[in-house]
PDB file of N, CA, C and O in Angstrom:
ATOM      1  N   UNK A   1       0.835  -1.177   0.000  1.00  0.00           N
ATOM      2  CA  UNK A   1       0.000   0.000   0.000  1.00  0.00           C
ATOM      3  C   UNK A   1       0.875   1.234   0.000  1.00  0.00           C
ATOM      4  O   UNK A   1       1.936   1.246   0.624  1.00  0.00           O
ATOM      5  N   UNK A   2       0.406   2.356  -0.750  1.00  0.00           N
ATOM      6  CA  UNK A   2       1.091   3.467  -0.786  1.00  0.00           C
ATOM      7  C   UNK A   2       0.661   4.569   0.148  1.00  0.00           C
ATOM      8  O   UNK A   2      -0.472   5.035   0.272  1.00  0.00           O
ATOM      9  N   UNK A   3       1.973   4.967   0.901  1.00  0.00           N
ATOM     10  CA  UNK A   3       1.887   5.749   1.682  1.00  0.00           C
ATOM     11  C   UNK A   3       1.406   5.099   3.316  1.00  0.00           C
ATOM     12  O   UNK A   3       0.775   5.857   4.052  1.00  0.00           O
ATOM     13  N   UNK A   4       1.791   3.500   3.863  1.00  0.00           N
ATOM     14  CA  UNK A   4       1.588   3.096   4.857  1.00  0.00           C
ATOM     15  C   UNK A   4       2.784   2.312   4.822  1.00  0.00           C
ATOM     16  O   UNK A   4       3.329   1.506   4.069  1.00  0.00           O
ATOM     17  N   UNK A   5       3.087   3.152   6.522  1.00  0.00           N
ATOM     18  CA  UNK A   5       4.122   2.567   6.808  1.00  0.00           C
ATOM     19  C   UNK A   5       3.584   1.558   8.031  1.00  0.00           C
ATOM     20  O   UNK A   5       2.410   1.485   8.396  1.00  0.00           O
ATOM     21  N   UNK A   6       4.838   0.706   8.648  1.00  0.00           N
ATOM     22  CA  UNK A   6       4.399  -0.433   9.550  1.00  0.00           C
ATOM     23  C   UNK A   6       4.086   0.346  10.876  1.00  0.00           C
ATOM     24  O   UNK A   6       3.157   0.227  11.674  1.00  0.00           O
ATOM     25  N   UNK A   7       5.239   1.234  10.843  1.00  0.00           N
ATOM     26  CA  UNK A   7       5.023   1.573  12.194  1.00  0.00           C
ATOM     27  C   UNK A   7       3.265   2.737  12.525  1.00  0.00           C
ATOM     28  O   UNK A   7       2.855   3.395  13.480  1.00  0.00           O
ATOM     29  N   UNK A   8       2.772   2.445  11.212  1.00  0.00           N
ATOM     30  CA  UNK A   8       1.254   3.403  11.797  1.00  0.00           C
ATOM     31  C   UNK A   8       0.051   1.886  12.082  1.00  0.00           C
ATOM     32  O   UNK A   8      -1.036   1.901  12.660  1.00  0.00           O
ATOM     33  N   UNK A   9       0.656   0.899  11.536  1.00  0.00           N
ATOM     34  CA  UNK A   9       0.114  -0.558  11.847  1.00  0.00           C
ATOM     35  C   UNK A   9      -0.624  -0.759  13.111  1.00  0.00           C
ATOM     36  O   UNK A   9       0.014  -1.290  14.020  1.00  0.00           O
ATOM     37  N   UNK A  10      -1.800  -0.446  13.325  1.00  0.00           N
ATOM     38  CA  UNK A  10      -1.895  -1.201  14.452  1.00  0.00           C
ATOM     39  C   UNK A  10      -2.293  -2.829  14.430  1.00  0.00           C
ATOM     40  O   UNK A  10      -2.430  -3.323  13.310  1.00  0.00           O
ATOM     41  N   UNK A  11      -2.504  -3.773  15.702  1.00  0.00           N
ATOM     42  CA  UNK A  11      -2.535  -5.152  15.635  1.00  0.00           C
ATOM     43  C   UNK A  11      -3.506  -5.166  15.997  1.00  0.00           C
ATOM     44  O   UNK A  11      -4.356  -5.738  15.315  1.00  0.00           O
ATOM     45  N   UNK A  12      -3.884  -4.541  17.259  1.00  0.00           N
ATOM     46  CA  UNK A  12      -5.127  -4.451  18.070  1.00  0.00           C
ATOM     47  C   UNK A  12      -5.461  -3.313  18.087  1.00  0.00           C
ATOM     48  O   UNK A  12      -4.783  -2.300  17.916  1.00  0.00           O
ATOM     49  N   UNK A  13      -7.233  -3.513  18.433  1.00  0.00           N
ATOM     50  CA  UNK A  13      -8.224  -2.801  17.698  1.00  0.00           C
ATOM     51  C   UNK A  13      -8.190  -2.158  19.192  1.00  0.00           C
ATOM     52  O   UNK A  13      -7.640  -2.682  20.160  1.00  0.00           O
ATOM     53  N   UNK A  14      -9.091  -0.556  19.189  1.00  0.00           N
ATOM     54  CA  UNK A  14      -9.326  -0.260  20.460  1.00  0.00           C
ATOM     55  C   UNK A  14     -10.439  -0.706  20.800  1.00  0.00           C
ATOM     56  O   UNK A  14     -10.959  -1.333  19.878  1.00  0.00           O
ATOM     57  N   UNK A  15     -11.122  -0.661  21.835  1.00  0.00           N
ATOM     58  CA  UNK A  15     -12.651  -1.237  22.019  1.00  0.00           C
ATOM     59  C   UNK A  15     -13.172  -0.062  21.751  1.00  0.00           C
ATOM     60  O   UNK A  15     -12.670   1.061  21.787  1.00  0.00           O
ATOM     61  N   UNK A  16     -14.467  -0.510  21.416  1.00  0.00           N
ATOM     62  CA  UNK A  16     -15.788   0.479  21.038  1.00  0.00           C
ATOM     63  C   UNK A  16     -16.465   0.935  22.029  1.00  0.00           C
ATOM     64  O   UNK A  16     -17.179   0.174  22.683  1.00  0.00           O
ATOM     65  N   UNK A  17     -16.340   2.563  22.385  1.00  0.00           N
ATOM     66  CA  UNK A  17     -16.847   3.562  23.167  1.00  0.00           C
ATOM     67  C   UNK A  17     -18.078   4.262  22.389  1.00  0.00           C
ATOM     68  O   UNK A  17     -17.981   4.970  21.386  1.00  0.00           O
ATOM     69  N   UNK A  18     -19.284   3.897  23.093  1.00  0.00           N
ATOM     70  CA  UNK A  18     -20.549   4.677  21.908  1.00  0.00           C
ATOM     71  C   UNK A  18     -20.230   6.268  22.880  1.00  0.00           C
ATOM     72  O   UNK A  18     -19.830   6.587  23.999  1.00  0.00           O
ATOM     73  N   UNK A  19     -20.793   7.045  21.380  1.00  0.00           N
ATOM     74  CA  UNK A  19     -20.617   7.885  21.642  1.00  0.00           C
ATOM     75  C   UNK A  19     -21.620   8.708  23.046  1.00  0.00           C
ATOM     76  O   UNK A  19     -22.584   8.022  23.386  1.00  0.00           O
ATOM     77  N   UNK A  20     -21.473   9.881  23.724  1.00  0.00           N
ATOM     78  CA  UNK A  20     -21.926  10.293  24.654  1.00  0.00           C
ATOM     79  C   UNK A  20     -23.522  10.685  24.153  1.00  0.00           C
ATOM     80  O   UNK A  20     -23.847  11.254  23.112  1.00  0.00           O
ATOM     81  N   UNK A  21     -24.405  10.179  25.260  1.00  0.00           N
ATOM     82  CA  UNK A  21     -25.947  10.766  25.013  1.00  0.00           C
ATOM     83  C   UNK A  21     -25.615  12.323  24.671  1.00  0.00           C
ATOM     84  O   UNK A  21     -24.652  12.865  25.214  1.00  0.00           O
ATOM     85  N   UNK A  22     -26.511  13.076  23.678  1.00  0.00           N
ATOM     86  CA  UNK A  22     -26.799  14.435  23.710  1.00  0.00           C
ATOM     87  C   UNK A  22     -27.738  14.850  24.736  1.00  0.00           C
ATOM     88  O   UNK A  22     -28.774  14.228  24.970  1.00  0.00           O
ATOM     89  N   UNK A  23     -27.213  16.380  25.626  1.00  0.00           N
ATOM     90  CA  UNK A  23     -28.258  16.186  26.162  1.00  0.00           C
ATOM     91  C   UNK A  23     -29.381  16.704  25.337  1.00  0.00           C
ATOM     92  O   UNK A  23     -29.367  17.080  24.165  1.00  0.00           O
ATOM     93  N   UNK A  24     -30.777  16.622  26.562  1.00  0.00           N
ATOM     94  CA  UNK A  24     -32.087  16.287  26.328  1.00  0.00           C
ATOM     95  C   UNK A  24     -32.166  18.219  25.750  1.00  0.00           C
ATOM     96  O   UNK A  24     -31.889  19.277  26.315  1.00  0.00           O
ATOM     97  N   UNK A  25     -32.588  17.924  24.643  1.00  0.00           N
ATOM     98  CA  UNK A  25     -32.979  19.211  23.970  1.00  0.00           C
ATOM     99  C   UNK A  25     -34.577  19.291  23.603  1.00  0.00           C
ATOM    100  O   UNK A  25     -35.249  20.315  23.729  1.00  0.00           O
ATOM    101  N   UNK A  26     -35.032  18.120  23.161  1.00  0.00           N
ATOM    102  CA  UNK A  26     -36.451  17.819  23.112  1.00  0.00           C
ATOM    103  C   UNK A  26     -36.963  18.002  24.295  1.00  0.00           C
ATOM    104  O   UNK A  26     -36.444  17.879  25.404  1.00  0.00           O
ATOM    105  N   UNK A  27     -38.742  18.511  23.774  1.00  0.00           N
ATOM    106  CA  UNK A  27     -39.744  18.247  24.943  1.00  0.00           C
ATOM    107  C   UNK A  27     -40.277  17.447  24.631  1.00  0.00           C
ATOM    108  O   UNK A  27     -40.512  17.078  23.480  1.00  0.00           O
ATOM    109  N   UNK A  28     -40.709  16.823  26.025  1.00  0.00           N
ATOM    110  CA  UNK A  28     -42.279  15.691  26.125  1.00  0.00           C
ATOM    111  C   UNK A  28     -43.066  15.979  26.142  1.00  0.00           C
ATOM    112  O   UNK A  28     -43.213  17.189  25.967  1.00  0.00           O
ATOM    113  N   UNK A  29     -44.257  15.130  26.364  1.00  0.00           N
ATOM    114  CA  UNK A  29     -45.294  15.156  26.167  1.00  0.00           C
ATOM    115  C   UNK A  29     -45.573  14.870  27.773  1.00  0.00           C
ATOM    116  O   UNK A  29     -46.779  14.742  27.989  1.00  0.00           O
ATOM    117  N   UNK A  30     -44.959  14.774  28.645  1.00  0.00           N
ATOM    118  CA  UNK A  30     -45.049  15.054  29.989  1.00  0.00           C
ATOM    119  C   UNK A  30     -44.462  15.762  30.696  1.00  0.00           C
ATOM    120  O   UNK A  30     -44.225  15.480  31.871  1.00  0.00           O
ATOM    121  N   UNK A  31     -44.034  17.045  30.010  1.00  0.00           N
ATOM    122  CA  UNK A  31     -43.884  18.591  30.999  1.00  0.00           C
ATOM    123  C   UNK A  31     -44.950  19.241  30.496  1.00  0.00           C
ATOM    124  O   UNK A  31     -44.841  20.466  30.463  1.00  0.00           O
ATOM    125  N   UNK A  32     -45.915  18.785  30.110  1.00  0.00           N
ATOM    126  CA  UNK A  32     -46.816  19.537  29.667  1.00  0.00           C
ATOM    127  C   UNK A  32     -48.627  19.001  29.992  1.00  0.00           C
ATOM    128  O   UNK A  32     -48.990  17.969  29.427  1.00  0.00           O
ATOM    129  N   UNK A  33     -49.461  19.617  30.729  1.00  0.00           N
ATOM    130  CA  UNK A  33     -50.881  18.928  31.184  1.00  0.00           C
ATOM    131  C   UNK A  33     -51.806  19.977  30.306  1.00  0.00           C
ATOM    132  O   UNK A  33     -51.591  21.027  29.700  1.00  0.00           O
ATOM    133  N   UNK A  34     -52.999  19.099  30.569  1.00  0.00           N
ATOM    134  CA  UNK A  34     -54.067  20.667  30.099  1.00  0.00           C
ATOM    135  C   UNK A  34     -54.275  21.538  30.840  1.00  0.00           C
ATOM    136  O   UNK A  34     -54.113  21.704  32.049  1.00  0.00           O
ATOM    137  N   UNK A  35     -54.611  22.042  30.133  1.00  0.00           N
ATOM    138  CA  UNK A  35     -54.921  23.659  30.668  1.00  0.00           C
ATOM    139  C   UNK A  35     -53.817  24.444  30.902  1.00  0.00           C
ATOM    140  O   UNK A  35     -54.045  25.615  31.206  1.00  0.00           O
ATOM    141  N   UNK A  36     -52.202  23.928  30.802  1.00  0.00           N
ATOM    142  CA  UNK A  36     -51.219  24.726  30.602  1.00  0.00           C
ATOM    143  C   UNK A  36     -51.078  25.973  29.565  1.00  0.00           C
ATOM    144  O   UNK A  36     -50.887  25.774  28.365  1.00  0.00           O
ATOM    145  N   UNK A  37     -51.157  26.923  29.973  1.00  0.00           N
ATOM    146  CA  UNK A  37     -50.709  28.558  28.701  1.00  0.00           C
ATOM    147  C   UNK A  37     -49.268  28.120  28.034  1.00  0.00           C
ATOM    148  O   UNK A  37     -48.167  28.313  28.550  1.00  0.00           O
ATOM    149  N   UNK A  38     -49.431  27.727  27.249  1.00  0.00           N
ATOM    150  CA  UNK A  38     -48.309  28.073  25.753  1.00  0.00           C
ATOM    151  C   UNK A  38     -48.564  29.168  24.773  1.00  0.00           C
ATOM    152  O   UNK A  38     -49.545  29.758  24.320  1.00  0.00           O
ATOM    153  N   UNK A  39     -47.184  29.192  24.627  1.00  0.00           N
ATOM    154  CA  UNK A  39     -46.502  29.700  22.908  1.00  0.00           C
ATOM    155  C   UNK A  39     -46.236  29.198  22.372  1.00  0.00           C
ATOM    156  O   UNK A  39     -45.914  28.069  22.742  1.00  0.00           O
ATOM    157  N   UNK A  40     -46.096  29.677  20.632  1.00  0.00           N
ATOM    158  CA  UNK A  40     -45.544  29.080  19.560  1.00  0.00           C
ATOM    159  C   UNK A  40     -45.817  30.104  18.387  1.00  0.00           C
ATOM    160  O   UNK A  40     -46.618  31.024  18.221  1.00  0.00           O
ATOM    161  N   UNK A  41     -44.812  29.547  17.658  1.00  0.00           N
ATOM    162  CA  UNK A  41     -44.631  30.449  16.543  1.00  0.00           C
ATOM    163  C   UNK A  41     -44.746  29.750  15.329  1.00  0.00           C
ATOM    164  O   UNK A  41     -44.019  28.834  14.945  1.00  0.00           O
ATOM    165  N   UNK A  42     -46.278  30.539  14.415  1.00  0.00           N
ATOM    166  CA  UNK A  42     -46.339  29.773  13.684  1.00  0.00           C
ATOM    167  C   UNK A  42     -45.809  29.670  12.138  1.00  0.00           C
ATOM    168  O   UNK A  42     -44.924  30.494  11.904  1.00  0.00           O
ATOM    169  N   UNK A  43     -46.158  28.846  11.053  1.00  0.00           N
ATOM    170  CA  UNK A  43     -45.386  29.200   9.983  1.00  0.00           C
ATOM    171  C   UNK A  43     -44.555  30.509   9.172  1.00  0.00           C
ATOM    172  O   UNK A  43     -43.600  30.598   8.400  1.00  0.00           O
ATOM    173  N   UNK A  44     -45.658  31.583   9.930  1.00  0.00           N
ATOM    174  CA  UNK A  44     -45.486  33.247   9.450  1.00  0.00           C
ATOM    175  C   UNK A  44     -44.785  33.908  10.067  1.00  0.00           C
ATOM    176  O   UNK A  44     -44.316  34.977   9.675  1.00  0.00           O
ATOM    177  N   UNK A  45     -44.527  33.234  11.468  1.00  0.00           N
ATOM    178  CA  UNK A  45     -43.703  33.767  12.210  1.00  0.00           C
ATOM    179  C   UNK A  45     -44.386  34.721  13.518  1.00  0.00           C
ATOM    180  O   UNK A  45     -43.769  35.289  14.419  1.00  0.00           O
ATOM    181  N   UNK A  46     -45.232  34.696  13.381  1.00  0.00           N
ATOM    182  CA  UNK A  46     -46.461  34.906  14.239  1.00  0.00           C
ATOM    183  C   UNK A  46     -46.591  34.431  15.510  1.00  0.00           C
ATOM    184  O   UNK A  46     -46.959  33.262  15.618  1.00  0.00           O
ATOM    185  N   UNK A  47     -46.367  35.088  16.536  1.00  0.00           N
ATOM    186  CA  UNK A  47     -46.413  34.235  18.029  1.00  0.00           C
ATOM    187  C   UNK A  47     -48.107  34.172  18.706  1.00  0.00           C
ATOM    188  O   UNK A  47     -48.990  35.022  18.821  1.00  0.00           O
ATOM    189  N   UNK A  48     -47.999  32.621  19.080  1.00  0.00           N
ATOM    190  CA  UNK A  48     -49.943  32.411  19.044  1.00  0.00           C
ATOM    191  C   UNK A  48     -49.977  31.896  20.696  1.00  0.00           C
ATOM    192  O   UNK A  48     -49.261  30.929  20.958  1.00  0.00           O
ATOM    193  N   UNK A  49     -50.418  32.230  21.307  1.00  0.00           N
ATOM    194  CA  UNK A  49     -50.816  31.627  22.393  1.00  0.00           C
ATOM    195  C   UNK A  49     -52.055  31.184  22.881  1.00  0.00           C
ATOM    196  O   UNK A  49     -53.019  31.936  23.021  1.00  0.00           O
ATOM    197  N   UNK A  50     -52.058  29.950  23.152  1.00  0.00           N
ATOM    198  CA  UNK A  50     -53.047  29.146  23.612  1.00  0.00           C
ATOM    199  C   UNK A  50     -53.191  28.148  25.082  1.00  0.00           C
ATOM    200  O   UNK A  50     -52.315  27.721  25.833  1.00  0.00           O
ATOM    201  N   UNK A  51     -54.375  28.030  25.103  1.00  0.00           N
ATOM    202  CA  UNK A  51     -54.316  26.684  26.544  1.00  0.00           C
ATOM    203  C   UNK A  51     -54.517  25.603  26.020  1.00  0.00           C
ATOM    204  O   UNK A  51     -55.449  25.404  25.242  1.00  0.00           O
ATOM    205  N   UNK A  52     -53.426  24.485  26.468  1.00  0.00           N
ATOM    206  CA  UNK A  52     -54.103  23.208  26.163  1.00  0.00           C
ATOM    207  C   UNK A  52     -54.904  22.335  26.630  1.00  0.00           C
ATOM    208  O   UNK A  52     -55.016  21.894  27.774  1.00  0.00           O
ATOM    209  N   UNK A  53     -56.013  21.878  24.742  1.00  0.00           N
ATOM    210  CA  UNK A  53     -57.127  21.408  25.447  1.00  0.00           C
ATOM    211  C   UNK A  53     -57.165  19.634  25.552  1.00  0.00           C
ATOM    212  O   UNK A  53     -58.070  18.974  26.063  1.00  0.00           O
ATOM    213  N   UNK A  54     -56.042  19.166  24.980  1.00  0.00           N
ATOM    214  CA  UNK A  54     -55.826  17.941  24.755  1.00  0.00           C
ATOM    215  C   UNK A  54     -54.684  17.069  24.323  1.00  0.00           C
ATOM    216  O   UNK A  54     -54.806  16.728  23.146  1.00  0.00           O
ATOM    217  N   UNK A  55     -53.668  16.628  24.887  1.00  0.00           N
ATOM    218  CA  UNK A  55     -52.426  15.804  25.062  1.00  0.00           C
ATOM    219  C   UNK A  55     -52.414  14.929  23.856  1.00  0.00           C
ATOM    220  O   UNK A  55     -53.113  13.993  24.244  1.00  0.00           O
ATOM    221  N   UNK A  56     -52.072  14.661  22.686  1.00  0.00           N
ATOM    222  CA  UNK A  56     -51.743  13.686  21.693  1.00  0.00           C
ATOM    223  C   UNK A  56     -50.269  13.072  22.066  1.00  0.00           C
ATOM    224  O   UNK A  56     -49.448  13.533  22.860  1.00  0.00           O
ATOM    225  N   UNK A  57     -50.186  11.985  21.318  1.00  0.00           N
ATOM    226  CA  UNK A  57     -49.160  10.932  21.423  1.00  0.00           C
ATOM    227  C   UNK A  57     -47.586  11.845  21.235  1.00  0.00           C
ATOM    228  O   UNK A  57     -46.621  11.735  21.991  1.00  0.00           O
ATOM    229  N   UNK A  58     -47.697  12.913  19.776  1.00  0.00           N
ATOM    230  CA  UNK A  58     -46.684  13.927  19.086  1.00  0.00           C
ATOM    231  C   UNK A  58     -46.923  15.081  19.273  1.00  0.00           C
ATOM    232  O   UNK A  58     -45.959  15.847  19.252  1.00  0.00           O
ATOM    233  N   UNK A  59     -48.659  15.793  19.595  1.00  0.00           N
ATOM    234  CA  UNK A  59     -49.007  17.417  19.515  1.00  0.00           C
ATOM    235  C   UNK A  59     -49.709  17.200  20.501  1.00  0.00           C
ATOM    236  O   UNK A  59     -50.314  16.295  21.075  1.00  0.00           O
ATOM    237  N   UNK A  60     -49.431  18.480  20.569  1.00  0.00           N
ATOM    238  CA  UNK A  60     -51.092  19.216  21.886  1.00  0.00           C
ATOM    239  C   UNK A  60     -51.771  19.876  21.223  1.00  0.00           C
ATOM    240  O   UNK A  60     -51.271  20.442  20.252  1.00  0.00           O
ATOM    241  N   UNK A  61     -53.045  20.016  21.503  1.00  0.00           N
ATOM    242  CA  UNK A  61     -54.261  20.574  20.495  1.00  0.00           C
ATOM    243  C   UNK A  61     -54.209  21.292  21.409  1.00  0.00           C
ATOM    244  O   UNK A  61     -53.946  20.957  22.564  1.00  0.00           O
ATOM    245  N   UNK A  62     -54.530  22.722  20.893  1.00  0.00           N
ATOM    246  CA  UNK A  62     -54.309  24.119  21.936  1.00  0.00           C
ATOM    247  C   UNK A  62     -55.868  24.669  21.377  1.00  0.00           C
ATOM    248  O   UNK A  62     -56.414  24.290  20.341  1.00  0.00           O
ATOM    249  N   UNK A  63     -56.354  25.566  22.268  1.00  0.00           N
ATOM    250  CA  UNK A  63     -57.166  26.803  22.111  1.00  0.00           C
ATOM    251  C   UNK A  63     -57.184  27.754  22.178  1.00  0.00           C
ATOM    252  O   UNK A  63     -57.071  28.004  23.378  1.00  0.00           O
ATOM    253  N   UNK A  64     -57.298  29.049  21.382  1.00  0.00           N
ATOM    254  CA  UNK A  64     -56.715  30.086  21.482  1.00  0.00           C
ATOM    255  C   UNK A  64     -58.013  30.852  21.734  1.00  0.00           C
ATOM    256  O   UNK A  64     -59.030  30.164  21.644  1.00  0.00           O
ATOM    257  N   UNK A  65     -58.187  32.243  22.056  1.00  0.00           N
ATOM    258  CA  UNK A  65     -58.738  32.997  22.535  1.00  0.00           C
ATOM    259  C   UNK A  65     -59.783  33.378  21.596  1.00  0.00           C
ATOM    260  O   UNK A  65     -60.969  33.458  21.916  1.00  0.00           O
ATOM    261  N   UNK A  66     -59.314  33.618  20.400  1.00  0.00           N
ATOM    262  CA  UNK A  66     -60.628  33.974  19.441  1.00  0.00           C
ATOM    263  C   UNK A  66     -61.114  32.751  18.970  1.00  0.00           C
ATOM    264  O   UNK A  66     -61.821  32.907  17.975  1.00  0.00           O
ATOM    265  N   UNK A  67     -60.958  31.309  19.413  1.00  0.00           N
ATOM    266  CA  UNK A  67     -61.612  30.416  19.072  1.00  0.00           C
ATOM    267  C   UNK A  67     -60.993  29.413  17.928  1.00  0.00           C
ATOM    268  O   UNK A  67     -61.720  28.608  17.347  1.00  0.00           O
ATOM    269  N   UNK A  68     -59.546  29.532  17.645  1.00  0.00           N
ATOM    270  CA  UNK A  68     -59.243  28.794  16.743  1.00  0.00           C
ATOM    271  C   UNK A  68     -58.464  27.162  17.616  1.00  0.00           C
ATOM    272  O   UNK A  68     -57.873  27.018  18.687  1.00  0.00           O
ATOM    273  N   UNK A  69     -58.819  26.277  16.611  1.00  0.00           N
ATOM    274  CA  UNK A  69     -58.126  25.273  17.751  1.00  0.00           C
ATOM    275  C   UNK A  69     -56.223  25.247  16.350  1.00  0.00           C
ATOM    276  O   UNK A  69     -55.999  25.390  15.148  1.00  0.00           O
ATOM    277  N   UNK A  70     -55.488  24.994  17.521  1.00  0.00           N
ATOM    278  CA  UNK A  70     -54.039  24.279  16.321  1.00  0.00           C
ATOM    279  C   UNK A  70     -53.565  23.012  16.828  1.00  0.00           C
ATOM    280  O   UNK A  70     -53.584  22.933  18.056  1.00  0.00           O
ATOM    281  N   UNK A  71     -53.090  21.866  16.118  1.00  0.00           N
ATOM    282  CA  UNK A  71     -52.220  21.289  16.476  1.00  0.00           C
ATOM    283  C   UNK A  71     -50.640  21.110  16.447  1.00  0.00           C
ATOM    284  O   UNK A  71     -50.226  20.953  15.298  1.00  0.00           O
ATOM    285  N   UNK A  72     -49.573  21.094  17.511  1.00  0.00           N
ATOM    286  CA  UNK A  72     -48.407  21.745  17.351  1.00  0.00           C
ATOM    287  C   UNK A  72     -47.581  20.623  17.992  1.00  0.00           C
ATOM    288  O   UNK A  72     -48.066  20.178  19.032  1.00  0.00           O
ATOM    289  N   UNK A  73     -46.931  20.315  17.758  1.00  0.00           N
ATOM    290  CA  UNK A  73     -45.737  19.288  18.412  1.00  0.00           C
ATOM    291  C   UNK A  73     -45.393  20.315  19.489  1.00  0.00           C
ATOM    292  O   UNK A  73     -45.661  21.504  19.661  1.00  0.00           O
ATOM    293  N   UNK A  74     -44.327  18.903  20.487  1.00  0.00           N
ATOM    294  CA  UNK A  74     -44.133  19.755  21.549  1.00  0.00           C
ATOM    295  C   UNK A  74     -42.673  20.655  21.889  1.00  0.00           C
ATOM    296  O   UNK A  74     -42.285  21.444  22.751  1.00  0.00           O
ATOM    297  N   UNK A  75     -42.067  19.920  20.473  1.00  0.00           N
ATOM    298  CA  UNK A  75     -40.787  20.765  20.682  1.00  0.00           C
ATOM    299  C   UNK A  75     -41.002  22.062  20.006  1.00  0.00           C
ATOM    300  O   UNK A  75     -39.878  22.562  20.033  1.00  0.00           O
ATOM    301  N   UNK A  76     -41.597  22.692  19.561  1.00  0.00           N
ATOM    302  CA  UNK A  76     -42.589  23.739  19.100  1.00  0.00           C
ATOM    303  C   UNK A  76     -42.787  24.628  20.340  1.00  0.00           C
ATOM    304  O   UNK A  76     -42.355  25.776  20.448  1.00  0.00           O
ATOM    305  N   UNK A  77     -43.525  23.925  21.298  1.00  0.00           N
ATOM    306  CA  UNK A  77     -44.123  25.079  22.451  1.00  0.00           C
ATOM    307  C   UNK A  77     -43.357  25.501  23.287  1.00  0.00           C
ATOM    308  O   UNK A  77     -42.420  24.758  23.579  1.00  0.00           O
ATOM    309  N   UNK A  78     -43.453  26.719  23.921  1.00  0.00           N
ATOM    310  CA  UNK A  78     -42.974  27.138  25.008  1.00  0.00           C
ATOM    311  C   UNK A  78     -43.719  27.299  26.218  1.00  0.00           C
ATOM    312  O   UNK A  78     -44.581  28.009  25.701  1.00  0.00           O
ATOM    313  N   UNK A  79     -44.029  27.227  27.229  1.00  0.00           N
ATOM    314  CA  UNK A  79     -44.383  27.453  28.493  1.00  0.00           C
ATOM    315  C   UNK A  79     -44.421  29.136  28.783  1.00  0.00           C
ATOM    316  O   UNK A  79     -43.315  29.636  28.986  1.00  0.00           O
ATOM    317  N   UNK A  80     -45.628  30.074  28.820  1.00  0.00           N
ATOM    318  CA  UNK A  80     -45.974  30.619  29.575  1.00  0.00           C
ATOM    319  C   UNK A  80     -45.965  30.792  30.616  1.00  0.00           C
ATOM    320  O   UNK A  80     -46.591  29.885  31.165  1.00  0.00           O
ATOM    321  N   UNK A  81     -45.418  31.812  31.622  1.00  0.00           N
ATOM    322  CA  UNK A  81     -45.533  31.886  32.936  1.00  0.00           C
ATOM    323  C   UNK A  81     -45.807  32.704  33.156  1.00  0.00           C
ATOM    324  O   UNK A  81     -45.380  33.718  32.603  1.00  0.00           O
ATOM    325  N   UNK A  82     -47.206  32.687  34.664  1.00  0.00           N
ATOM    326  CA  UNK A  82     -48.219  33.746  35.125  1.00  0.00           C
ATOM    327  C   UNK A  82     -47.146  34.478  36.153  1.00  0.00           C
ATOM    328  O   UNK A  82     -46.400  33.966  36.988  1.00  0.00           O
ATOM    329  N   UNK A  83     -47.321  35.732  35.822  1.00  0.00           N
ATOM    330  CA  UNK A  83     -46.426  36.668  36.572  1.00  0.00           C
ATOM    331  C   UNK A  83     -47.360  37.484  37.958  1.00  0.00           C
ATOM    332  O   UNK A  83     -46.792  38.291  38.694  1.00  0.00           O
TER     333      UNK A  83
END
């Protein structure tokens, strides 16, 4: 082979170290109950806030004030807090 010399040879292999968990950047679907106040921003860029009216497996179905319902995944929302 060109350009290998012996001495870069190894014989033995190192063992396999998986790499480190990332941390947790995602949300669940259990920091979150109904009737919690969220945000989110939607395709337009538009910040919508709603309460949620119902927990899905991937989204929370929210309700917003003038009556629209959305469904939004949860790495999407943010948490509202009553001041």
């Amino acid at each position: 082979m060109q350009g290998y010399h012996g001495a870069e040879r190894r014989d033995e292999q190192a063992p396999y170290e998986p790499p480190p968990e990332p941390a947790s950047a995602t949300t669940h679907a259990r920091e979150f109950h109904r009737g919690d106040t969220v945000t989110f921003n939607d395709r337009d860029g538009r910040n919508i806030t709603g309460v949620i009216v119902r927990i899905n497996q991937r989204t929370a179905t929210l309700g917003t004030a003038d009556g629209g319902t959305w469904r939004v995944p949860f790495h999407a929302l943010r948490r509202v807090l009553d001041v």
